[in-house]
N, C-alpha and C positions, 0 to 999 in steps of 0.2 A: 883263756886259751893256753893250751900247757908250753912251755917255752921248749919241749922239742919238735911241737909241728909245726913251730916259725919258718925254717930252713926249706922243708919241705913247699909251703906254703909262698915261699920268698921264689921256689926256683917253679914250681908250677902255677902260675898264678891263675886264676878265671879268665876265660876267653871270650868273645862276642859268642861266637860259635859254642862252645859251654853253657854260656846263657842262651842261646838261642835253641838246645839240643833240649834242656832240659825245659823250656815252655814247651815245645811240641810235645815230649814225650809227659806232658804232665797238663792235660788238658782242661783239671778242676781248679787250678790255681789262682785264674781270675774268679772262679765261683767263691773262693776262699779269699778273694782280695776284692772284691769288684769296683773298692774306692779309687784304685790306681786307675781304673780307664779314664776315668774323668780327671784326672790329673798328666794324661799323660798329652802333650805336645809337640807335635809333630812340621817341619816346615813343608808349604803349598810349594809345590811344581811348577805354577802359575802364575805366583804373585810369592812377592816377599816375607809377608807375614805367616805366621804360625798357626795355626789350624788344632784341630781335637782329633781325637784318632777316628772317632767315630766319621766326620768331615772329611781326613783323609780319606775314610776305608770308601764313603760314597765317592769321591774324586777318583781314586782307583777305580772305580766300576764303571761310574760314567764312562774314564778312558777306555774299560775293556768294550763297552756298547758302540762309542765309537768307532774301532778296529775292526768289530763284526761287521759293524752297518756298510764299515768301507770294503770290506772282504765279500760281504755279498754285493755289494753294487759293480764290483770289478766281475764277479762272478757272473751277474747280469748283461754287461755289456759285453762281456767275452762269450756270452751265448747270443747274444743280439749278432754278435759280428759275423759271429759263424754262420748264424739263419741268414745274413745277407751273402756271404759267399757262396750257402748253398743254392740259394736260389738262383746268383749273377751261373754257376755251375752249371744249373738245370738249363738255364735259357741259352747258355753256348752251347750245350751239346741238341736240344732240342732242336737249334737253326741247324745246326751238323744231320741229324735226322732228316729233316725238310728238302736237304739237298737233292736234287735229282739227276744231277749230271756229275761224276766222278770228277772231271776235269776241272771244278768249281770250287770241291773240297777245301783245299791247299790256301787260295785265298780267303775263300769264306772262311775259313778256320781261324785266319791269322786275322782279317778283320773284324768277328763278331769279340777275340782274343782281348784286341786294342779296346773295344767300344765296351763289351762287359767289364773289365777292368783296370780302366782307365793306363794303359803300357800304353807308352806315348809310340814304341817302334816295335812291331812284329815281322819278324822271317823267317822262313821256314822251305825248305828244300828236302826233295825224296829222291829217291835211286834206289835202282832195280826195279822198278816198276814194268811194268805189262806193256808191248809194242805199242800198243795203242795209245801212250801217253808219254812216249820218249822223245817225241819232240817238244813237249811243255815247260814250260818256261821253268818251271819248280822242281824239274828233273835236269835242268842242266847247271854247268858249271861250279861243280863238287868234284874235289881232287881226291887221288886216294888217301893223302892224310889224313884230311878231312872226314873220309869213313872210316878212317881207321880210331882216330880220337871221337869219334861220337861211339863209336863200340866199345873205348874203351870206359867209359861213362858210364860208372854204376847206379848214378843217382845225378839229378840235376847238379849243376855248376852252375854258382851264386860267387859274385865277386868282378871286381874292378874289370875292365878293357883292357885287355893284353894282346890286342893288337892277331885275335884270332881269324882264321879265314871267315868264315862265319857271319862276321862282323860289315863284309860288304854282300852281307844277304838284304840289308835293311835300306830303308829308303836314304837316312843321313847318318850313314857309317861315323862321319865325325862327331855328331851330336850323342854319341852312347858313352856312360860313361862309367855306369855298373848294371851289367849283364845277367840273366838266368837261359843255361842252355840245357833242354830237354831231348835227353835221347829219343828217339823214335824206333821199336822193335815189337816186333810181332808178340812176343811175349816180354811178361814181368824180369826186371833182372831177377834173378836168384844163384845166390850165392852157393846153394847146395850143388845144383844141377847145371853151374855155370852160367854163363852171361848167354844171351842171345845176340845174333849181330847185328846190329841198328839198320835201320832202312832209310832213316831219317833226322835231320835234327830241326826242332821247333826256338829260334832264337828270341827271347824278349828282352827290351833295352830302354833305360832311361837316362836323362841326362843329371838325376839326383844320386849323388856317389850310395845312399844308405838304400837306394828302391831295393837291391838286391845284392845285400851284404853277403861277405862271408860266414858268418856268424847265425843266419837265420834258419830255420828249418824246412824243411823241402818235401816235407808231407805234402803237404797239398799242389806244389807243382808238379809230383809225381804221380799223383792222381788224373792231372792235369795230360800228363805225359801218354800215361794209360789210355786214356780217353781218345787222346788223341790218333795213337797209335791205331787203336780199335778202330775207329771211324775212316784212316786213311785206308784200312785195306782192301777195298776195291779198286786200288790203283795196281796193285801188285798181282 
């Protein structure tokens, strides 16, 4: 080597990354070496000892078949879960349909609620509703706060007891200790066309702080909401 590219060679040295640029980009080079694969030695993930690359490169694959096999088995059960909620879905609202006296709604709502998905405490109170149902038990005692915070409710409220009115709609106000409360409105919120005013709030309560985190997503009790909404208006 000529002793003026020392310098050069001292201050740029070969990198991992260098070597590593120029096997990709030089794909015939085990075809022009191929003694080195078998030479080369690699340590197991698994166990202590040293392996062949070939051993490794199958240990890598195994692991990639693993990840799949677990990515679709999560993928499976997370379609399983969902066919069981559609179904526990079809069969609340289905008893909702069966109903034949207006007046009945309200609780049947809240109990087929409890019994399809296992919510230890359901309550649920309406206003404004039609003469003919202002004296029921599930149209009274709602203050104007009270309609004024369930309208303002763009989406279920998922999170801790905070000591809301609400909260003695339930049979054991004390025993709740993270909450989901559903607006009740004639129409969908929407954001474009503003909010509609609630007629109603549908309360669900359990005594496990995670049943109904704040962190959780609220698609399907809003769906829940929907349904609900729809099926009470013959009270109104």
């Amino acid at each position: 080597m000529p002793q003026s590219s020392l310098p050069s060679a001292i201050a740029n040295p070969i990198t991992e990354d260098d070597i590593a640029n120029y096997l990709v980009n030089t794909p015939d080079f085990f075809e022009r070496h191929a003694e080195l694969l078998a030479t080369v030695q690699l340590s197991s993930p698994h166990s202590q000892r040293t392996v062949s690359l070939q051993e490794r490169q199958a240990q890598m694959l195994r692991d990639k078949i693993r990840m799949l096999e677990q990515r679709i088995m999560d993928m499976i059960r997370n379609v399983n879960e969902n066919m069981v909620l559609s179904d526990k879905l079809l069969l609340w609202a289905r008893a909702l349909f069966l109903a034949t006296d207006p007046r009945d709604l309200p609780q049947l709502m809240a109990g087929e609620l409890a019994n399809q998905f296992s919510v230890p405490q359901v309550g649920i109170k309406v206003w404004g509703v039609a003469p003919a149902y202002a004296g029921c038990d599930f149209s009274q005692g709602v203050s104007d706060d009270a309609k004024l915070f369930a309208t303002s409710l763009t989406e279920p409220y998922c999170g801790v007891n905070a000591g809301l009115e609400a909260i003695n709609w339930l049979p054991e106000p004390q025993a709740a200790v993270s909450l989901a409360i559903l607006p009740l409105r004639a129409l969908p919120a929407d954001a474009a066309q503003g909010v509609a005013a609630a007629f109603g709030l549908l309360v669900l309560a359990s005594p496990d702080a995670q049943r109904f985190n704040s962190t959780m997503g609220t698609d399907f009790l809003a769906r829940i909401a929907d349904l609900a909404s729809a099926a009470l208006s013959p009270l109104r």
